[in-house]
HTML snippet that shows the backbone in 3Dmol.js (N, CA, C, O; Angstrom):
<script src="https://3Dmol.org/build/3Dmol-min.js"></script>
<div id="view" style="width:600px;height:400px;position:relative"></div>
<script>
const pdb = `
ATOM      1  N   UNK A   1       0.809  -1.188   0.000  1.00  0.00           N
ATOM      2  CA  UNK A   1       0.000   0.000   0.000  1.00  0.00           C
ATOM      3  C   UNK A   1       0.858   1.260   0.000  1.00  0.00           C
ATOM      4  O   UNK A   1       0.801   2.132  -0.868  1.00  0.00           O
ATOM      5  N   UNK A   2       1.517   1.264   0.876  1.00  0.00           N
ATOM      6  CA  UNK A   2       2.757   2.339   0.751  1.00  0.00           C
ATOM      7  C   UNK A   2       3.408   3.049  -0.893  1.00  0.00           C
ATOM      8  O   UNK A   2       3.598   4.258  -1.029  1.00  0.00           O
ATOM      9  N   UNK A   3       3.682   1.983  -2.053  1.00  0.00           N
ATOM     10  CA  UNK A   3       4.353   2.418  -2.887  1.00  0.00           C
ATOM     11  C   UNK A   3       2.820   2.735  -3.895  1.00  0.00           C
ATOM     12  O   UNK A   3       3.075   3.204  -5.005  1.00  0.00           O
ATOM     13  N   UNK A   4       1.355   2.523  -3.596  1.00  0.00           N
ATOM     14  CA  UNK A   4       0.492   3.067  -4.041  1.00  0.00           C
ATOM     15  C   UNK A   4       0.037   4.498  -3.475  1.00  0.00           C
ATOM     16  O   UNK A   4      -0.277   5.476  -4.153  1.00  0.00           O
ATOM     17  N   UNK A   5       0.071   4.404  -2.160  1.00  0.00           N
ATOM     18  CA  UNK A   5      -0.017   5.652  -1.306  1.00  0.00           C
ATOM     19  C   UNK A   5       0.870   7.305  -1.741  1.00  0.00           C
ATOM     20  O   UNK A   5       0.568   8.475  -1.974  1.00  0.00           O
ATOM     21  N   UNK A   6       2.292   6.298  -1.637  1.00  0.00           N
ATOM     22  CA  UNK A   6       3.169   7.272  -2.623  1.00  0.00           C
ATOM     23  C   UNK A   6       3.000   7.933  -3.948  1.00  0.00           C
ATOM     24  O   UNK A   6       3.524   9.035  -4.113  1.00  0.00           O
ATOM     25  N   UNK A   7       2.110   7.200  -5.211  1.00  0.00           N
ATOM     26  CA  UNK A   7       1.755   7.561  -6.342  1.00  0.00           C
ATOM     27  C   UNK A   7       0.328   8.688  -6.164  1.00  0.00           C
ATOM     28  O   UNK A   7      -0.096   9.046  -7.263  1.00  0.00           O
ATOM     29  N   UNK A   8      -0.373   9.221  -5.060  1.00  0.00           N
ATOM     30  CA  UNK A   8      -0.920   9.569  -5.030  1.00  0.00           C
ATOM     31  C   UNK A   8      -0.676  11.004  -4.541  1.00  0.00           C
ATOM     32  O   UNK A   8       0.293  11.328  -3.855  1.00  0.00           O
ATOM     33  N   UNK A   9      -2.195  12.303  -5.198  1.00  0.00           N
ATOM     34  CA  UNK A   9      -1.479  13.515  -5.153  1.00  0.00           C
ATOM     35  C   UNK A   9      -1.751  13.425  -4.034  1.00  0.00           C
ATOM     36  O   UNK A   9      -2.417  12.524  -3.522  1.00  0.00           O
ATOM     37  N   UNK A  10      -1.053  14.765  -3.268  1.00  0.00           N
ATOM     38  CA  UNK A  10      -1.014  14.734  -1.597  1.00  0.00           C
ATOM     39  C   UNK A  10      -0.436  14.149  -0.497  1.00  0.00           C
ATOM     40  O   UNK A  10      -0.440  14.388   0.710  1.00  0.00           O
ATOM     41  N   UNK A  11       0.088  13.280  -1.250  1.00  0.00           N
ATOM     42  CA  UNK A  11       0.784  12.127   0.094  1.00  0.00           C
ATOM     43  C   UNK A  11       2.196  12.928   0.610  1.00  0.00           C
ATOM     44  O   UNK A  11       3.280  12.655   0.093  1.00  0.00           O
ATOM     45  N   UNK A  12       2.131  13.425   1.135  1.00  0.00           N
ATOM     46  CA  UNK A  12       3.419  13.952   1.653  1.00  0.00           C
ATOM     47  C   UNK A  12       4.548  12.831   2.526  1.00  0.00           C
ATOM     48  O   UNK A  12       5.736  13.129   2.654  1.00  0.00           O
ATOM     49  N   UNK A  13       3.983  11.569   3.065  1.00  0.00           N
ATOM     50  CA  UNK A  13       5.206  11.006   3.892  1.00  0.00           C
ATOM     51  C   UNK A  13       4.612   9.906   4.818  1.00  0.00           C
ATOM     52  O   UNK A  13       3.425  10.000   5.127  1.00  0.00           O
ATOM     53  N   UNK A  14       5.468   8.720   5.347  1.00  0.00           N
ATOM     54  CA  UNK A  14       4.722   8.165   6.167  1.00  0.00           C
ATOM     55  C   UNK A  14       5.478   7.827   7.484  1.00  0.00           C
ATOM     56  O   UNK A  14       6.699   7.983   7.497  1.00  0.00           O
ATOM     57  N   UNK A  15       4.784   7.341   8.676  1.00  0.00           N
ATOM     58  CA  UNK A  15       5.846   6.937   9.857  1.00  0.00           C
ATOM     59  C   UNK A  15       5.451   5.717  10.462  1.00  0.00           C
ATOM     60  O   UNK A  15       4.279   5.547  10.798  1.00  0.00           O
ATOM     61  N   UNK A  16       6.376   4.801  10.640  1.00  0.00           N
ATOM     62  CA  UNK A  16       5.964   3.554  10.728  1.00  0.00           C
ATOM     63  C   UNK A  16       6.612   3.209  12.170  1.00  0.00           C
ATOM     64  O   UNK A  16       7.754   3.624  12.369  1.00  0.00           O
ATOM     65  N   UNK A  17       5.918   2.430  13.255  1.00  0.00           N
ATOM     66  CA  UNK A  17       6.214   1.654  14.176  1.00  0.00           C
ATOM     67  C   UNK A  17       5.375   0.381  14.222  1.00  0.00           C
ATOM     68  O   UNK A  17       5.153  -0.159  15.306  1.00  0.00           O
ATOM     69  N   UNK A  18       4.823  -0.198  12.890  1.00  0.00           N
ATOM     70  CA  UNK A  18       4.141  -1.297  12.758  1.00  0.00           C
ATOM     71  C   UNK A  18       4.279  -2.289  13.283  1.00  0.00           C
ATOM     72  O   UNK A  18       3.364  -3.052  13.595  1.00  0.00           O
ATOM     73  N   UNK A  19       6.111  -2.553  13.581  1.00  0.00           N
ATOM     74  CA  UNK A  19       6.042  -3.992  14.320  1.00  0.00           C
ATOM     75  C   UNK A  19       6.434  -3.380  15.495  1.00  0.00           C
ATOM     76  O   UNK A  19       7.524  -3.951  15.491  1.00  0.00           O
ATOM     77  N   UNK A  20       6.481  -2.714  16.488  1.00  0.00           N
ATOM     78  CA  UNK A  20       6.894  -2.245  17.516  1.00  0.00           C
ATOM     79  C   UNK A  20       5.762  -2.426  17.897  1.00  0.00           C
ATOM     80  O   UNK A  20       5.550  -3.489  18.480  1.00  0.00           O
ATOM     81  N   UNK A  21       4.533  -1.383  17.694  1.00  0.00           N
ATOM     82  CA  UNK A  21       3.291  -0.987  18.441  1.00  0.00           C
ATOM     83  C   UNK A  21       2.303  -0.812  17.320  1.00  0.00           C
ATOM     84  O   UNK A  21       1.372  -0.018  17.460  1.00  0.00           O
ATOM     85  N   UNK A  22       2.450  -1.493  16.240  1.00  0.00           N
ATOM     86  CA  UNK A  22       1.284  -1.592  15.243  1.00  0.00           C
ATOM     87  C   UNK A  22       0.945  -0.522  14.787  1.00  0.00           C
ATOM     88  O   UNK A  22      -0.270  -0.453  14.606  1.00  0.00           O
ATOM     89  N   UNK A  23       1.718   0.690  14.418  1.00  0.00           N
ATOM     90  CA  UNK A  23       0.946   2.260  14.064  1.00  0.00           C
ATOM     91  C   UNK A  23       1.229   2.602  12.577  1.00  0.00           C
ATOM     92  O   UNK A  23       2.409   2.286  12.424  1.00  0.00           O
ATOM     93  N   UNK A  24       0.855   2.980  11.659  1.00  0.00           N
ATOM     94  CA  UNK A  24       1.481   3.339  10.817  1.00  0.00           C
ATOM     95  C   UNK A  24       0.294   4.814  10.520  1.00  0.00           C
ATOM     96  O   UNK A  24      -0.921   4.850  10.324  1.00  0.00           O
ATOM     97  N   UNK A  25       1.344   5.878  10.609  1.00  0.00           N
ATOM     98  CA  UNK A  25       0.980   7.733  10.603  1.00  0.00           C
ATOM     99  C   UNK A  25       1.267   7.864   8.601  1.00  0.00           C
ATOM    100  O   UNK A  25       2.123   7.483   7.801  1.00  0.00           O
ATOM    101  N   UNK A  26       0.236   8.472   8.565  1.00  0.00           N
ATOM    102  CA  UNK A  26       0.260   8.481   6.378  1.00  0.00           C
ATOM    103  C   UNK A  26      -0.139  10.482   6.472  1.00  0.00           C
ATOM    104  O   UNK A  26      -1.208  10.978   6.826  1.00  0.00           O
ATOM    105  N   UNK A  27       1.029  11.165   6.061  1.00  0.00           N
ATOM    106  CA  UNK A  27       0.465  12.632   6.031  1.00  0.00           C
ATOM    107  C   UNK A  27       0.422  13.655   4.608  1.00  0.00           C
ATOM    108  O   UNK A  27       1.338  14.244   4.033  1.00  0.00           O
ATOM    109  N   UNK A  28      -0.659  13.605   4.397  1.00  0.00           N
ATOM    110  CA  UNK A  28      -1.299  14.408   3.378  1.00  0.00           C
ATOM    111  C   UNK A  28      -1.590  15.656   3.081  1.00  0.00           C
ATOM    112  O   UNK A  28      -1.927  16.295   4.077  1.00  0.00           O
ATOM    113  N   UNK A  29      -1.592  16.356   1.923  1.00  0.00           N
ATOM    114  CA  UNK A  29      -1.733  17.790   2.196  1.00  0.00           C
ATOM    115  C   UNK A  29      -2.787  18.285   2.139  1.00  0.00           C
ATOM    116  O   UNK A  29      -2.742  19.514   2.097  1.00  0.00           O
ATOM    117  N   UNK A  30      -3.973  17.751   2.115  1.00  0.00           N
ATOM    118  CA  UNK A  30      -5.352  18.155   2.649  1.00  0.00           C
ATOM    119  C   UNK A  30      -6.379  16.936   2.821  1.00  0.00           C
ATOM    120  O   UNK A  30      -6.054  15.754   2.714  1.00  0.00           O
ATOM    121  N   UNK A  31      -7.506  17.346   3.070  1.00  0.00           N
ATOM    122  CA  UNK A  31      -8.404  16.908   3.672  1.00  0.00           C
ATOM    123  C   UNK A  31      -8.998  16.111   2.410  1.00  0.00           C
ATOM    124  O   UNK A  31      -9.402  14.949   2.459  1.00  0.00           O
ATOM    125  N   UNK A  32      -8.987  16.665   1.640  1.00  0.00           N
ATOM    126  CA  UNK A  32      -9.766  16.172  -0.314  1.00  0.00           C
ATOM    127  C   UNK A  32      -8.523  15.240  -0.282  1.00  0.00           C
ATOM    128  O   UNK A  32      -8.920  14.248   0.329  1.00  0.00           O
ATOM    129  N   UNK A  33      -7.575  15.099  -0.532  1.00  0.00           N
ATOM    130  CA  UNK A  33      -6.411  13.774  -0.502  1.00  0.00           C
ATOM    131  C   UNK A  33      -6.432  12.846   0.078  1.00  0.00           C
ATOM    132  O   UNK A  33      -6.183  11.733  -0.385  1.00  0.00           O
ATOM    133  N   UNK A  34      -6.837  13.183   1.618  1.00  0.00           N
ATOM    134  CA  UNK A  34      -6.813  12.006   2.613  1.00  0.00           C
ATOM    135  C   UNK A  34      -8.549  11.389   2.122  1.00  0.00           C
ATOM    136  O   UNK A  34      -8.703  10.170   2.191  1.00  0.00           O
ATOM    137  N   UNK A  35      -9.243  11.882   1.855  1.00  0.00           N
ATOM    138  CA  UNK A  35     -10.667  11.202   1.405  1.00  0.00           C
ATOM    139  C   UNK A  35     -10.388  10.927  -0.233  1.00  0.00           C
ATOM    140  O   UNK A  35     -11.495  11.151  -0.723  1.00  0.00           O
ATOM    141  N   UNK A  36      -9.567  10.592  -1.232  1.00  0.00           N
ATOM    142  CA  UNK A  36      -9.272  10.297  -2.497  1.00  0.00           C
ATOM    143  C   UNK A  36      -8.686   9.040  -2.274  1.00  0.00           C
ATOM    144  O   UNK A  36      -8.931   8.013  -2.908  1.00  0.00           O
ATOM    145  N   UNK A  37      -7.615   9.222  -1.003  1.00  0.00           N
ATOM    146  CA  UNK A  37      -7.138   8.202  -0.921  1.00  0.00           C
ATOM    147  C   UNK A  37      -8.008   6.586  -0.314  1.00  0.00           C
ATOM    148  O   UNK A  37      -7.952   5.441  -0.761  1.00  0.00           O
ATOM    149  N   UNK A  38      -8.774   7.181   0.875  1.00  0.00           N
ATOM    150  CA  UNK A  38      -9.664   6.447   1.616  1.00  0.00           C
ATOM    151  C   UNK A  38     -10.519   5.868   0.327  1.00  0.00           C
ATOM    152  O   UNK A  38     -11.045   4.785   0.583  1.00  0.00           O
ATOM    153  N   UNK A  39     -10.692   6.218  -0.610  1.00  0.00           N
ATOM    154  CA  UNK A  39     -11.835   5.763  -1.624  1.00  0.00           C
ATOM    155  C   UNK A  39     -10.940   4.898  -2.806  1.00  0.00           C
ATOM    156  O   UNK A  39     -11.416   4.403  -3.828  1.00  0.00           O
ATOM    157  N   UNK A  40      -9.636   4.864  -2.411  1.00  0.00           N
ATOM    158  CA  UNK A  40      -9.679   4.451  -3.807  1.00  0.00           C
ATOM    159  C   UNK A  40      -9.360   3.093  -3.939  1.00  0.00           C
ATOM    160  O   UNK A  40      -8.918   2.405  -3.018  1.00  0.00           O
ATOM    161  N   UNK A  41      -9.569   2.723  -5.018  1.00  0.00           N
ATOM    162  CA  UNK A  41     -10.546   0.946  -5.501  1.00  0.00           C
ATOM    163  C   UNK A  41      -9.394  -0.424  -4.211  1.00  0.00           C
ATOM    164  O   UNK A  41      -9.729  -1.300  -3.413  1.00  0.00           O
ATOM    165  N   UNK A  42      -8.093   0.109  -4.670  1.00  0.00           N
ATOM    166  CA  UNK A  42      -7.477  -0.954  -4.204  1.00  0.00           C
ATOM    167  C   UNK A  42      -7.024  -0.861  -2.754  1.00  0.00           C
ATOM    168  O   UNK A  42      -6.673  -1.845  -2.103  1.00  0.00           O
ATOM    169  N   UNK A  43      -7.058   0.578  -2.219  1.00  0.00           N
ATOM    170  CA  UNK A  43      -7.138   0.654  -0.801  1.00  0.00           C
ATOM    171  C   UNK A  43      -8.369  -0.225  -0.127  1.00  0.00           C
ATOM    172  O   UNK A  43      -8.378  -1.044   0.792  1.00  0.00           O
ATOM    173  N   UNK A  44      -9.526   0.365  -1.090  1.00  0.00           N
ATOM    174  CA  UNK A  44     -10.685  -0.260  -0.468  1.00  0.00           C
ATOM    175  C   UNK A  44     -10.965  -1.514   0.302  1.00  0.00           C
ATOM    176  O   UNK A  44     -11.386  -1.783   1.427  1.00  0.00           O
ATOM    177  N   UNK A  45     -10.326  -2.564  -1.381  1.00  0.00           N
ATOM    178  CA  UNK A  45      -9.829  -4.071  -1.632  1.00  0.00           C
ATOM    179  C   UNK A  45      -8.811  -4.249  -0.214  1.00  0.00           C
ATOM    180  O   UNK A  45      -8.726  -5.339   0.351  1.00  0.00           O
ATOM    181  N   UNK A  46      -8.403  -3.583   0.046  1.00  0.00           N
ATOM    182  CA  UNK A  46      -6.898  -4.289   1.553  1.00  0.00           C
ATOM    183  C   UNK A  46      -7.562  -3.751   2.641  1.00  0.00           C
ATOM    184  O   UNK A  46      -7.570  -4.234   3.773  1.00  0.00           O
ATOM    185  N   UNK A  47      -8.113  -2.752   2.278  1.00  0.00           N
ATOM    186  CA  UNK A  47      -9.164  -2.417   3.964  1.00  0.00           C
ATOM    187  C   UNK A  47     -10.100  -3.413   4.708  1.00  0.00           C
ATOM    188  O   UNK A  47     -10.222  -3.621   5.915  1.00  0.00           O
ATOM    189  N   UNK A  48     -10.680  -3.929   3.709  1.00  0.00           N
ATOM    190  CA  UNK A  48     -11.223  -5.267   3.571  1.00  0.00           C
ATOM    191  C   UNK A  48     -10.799  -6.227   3.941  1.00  0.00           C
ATOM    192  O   UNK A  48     -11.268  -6.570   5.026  1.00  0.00           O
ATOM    193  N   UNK A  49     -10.186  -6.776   3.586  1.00  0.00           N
ATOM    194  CA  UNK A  49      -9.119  -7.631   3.606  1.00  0.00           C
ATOM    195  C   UNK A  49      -8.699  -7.338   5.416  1.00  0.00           C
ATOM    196  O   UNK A  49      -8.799  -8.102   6.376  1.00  0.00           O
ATOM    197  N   UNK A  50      -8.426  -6.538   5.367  1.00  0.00           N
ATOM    198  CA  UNK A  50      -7.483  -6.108   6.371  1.00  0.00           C
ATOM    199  C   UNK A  50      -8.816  -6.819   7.961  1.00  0.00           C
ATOM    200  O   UNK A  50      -8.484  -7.576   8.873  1.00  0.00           O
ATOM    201  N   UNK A  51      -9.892  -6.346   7.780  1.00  0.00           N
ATOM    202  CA  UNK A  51     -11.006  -6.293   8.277  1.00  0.00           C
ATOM    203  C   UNK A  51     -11.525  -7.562   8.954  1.00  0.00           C
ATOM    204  O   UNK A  51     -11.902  -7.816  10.098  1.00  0.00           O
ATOM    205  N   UNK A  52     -11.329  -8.700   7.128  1.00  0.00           N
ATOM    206  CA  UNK A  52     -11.548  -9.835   7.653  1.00  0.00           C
ATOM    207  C   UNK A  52     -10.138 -10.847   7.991  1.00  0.00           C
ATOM    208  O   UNK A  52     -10.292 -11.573   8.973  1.00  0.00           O
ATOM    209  N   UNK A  53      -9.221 -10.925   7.504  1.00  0.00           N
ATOM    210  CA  UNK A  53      -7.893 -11.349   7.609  1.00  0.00           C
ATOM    211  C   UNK A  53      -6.844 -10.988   8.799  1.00  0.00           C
ATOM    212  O   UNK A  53      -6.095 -11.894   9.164  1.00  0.00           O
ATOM    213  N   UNK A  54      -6.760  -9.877   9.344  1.00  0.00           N
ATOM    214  CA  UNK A  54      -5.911  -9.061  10.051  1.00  0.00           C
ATOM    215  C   UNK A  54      -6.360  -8.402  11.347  1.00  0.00           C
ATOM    216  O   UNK A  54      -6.058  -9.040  12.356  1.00  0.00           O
ATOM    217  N   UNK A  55      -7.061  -7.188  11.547  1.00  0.00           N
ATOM    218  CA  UNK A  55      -7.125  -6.670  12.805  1.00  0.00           C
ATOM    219  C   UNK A  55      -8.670  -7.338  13.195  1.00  0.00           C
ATOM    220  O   UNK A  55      -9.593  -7.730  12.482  1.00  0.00           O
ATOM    221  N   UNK A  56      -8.456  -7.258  14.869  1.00  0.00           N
ATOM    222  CA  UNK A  56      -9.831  -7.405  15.164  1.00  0.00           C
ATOM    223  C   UNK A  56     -10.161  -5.948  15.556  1.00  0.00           C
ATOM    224  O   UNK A  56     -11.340  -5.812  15.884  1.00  0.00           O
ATOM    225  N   UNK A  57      -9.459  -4.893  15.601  1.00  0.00           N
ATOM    226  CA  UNK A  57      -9.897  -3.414  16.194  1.00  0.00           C
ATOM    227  C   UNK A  57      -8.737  -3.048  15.202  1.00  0.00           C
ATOM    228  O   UNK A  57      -7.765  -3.674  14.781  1.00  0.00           O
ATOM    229  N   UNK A  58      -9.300  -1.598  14.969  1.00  0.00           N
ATOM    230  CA  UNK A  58      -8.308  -0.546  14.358  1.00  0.00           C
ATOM    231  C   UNK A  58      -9.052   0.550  14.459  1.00  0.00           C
ATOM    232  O   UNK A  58     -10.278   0.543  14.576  1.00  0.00           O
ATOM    233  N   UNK A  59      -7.805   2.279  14.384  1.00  0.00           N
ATOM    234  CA  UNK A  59      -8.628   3.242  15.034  1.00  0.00           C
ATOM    235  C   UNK A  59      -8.142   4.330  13.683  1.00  0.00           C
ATOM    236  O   UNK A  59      -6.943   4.492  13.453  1.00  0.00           O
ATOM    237  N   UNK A  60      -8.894   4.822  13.099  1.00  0.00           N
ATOM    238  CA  UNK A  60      -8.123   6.184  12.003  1.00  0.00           C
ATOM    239  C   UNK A  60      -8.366   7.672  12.848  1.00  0.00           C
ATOM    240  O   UNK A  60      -9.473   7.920  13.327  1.00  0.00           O
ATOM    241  N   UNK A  61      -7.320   8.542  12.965  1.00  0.00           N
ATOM    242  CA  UNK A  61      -7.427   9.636  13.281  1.00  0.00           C
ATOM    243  C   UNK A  61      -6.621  10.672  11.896  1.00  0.00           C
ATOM    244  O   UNK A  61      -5.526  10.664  11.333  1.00  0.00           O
ATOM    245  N   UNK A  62      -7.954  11.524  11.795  1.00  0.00           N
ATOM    246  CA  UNK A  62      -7.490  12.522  11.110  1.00  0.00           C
ATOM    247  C   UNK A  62      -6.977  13.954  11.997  1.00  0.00           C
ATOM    248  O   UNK A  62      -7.678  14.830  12.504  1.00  0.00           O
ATOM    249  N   UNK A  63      -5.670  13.827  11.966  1.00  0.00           N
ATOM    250  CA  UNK A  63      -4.985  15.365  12.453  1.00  0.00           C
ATOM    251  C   UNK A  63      -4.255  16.538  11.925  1.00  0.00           C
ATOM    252  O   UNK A  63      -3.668  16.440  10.847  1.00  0.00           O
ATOM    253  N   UNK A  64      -4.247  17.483  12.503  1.00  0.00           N
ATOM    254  CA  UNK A  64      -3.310  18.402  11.305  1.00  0.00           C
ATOM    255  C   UNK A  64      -2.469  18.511  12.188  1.00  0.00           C
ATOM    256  O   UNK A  64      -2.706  18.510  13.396  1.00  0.00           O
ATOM    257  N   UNK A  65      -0.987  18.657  11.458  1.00  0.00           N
ATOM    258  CA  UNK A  65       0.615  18.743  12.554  1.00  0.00           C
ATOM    259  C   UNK A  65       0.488  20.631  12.390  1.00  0.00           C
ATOM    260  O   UNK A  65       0.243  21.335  11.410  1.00  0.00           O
ATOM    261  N   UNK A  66       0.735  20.914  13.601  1.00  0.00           N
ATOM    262  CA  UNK A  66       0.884  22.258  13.757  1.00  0.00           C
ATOM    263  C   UNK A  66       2.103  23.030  14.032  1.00  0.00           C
ATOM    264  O   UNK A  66       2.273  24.249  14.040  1.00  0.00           O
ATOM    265  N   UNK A  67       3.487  21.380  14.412  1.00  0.00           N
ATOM    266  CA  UNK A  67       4.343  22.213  14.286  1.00  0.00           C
ATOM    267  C   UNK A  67       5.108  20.637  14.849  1.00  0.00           C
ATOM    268  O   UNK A  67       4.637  19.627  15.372  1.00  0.00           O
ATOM    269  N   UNK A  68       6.484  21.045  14.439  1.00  0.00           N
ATOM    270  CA  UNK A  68       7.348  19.680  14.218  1.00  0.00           C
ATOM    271  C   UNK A  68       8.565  19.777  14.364  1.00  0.00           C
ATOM    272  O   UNK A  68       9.194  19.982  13.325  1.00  0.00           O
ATOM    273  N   UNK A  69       9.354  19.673  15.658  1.00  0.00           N
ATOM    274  CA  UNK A  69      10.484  20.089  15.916  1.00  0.00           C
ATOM    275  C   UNK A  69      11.494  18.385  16.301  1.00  0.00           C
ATOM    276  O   UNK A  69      10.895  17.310  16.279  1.00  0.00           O
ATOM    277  N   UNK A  70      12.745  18.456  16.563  1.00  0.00           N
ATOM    278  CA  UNK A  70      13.638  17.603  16.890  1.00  0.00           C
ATOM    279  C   UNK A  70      14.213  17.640  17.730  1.00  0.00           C
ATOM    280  O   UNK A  70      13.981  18.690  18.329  1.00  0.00           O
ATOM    281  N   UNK A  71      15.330  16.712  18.486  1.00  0.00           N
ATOM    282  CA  UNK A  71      16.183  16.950  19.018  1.00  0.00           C
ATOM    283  C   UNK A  71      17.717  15.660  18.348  1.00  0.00           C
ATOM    284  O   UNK A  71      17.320  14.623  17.817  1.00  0.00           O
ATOM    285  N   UNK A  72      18.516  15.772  18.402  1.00  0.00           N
ATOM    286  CA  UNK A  72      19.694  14.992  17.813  1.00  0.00           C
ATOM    287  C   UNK A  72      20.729  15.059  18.650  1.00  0.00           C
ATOM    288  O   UNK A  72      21.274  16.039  18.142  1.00  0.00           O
ATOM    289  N   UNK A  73      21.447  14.757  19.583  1.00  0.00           N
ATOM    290  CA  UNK A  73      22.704  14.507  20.042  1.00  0.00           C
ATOM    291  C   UNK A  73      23.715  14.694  19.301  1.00  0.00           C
ATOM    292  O   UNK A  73      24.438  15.663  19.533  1.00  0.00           O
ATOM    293  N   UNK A  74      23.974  13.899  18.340  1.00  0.00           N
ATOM    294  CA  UNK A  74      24.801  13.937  17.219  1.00  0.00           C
ATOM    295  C   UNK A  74      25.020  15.281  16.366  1.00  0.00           C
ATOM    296  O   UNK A  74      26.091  15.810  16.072  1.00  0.00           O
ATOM    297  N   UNK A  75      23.540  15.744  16.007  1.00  0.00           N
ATOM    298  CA  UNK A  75      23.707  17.154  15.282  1.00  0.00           C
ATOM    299  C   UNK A  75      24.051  18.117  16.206  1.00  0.00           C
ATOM    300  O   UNK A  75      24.620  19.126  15.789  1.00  0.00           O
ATOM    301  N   UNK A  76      23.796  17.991  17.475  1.00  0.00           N
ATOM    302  CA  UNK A  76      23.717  19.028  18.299  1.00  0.00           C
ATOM    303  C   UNK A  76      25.655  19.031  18.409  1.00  0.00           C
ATOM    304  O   UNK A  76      26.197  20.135  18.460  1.00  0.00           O
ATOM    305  N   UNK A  77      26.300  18.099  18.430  1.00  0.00           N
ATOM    306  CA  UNK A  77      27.763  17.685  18.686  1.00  0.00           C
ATOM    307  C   UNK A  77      28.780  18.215  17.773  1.00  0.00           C
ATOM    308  O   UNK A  77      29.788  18.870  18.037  1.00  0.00           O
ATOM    309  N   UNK A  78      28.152  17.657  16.234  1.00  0.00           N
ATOM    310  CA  UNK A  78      28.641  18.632  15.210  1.00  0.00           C
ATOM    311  C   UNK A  78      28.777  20.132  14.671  1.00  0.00           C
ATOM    312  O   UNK A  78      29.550  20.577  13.822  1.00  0.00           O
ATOM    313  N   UNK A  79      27.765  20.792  15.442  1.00  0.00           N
ATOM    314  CA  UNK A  79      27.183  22.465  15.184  1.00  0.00           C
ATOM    315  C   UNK A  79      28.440  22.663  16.110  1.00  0.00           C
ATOM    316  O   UNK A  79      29.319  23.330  15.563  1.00  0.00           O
ATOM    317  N   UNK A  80      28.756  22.199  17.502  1.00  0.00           N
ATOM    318  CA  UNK A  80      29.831  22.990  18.892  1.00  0.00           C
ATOM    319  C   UNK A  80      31.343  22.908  18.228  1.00  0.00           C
ATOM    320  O   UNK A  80      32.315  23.334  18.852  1.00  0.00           O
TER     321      UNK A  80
END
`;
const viewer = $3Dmol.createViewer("view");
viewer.addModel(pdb, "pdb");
viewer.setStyle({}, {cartoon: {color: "spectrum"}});
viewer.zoomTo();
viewer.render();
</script>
């Protein structure tokens, strides 16, 4: 799904801790993208799938990032 997700307009990026804690974060540049994507034929087909094959619970949250900062050890080591 990922390298379909990617072919699509809007997809800006994704973040994965799937086998850690099962999450996978998909961020889009609007609201019309994230519902193009939700609709389309072969997402549909693995949602499905997903539904009867895979999770017994799953949760979608739509959010907007308002702001996105870091921290690095390493970068912070190289700048001194």
């Amino acid at each position: 799904m990922l390298q379909l997700a990617q072919q699509q307009q809007g997809f800006l990026g994704v973040d994965s801790a799937r086998n850690q804690i099962g999450i996978t974060v998909s961020y889009w540049q609007s609201l019309e993208d994230i519902q193009n994507w939700k609709q389309h034929s072969e997402h549909l087909t693995v949602q499905e799938r997903g539904k009867q094959d895979w999770y017994r619970t799953y949760k979608v949250r739509i959010c907007r990032v308002e702001k996105e900062y870091d921290f690095s050890r390493e970068k912070q080591n190289k700048q001194t």
